[in-house]
N, C-alpha and C positions, 0 to 999 in steps of 0.2 A: 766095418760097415759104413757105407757112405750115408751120407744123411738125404741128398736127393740123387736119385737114379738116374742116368747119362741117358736111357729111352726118355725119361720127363725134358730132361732140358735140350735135349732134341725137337722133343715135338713142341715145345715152347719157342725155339728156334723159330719151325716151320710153319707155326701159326702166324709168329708176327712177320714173318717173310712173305704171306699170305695178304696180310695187312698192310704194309707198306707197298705192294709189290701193286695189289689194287686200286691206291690211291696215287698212287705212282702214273699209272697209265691211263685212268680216267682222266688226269687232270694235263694232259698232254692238247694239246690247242692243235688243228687240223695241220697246221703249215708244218709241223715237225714231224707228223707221222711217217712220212717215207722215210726219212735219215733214220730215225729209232728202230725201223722195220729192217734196215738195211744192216743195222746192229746186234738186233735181234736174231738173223739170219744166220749171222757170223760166229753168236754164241750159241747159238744150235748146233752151227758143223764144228764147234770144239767140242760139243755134248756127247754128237754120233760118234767121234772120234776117243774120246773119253770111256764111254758106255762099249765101243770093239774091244778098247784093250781090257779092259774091266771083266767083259765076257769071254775075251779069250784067256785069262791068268786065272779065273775059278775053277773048282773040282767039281763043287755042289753043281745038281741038277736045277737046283732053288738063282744061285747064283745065274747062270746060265740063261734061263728065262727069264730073271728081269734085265739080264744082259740085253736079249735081244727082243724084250719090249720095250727099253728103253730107247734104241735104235730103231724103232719102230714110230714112235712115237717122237722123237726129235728130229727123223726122217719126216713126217706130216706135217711136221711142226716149219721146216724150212722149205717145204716145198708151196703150204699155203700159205706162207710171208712173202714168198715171189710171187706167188699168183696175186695177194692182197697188195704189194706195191705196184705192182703192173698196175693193175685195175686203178690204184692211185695216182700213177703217173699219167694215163689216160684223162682223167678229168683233166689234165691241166692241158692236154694240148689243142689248138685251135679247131676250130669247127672247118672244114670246107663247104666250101658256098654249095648249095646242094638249091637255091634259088632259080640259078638260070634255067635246069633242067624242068624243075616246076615249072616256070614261066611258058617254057616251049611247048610243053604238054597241055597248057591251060589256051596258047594259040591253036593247037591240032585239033581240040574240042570243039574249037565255033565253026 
């Protein structure tokens, strides 16, 4: 008989994974977030990749399903981290002068 149960010290694991992993990424300063996203993207398509063959080598119907929720979900996972770097790399680029056009419009009114 073990004295603690490998479910406990799994989910003791997955708490503190929780905890770090949170303090981790709030404390992340704006200028780094696109490279981190860009990292993050990469370890999602090792995840989808991970969770196919995962769900293709089971028998169980149980297996199976979280096979392909997990691929589901690491699929949304790397499709909104391009959408959210995009959206990020956008603020950084210059504005076009959208002034002159104004200006001409504000002459065609008098």
């Amino acid at each position: 008989m073990e004295i603690i149960d490998h479910t406990i010290i799994n989910l003791i694991i997955f708490v503190l994974a929780i905890y770090v992993g949170y303090h981790v990424v709030w404390n992340v300063t704006p200028a780094l977030h696109t490279p981190l996203m860009a990292v993050t993207n990469a370890i999602s398509a090792i995840i989808i990749v991970g969770a196919m063959l995962a769900a293709a080598l089971t028998e169980g119907g149980l297996g199976k399903t979280m096979g392909v929720l997990a691929v589901a979900l690491a699929a949304v996972n790397v499709f909104g981290g391009f959408l959210v770097t995009r959206r990020m790399l956008e603020m950084f680029r210059k504005k076009t002068k959208a002034a002159p056009a104004a200006a001409s419009s504000k002459q065609e009114a008098r």
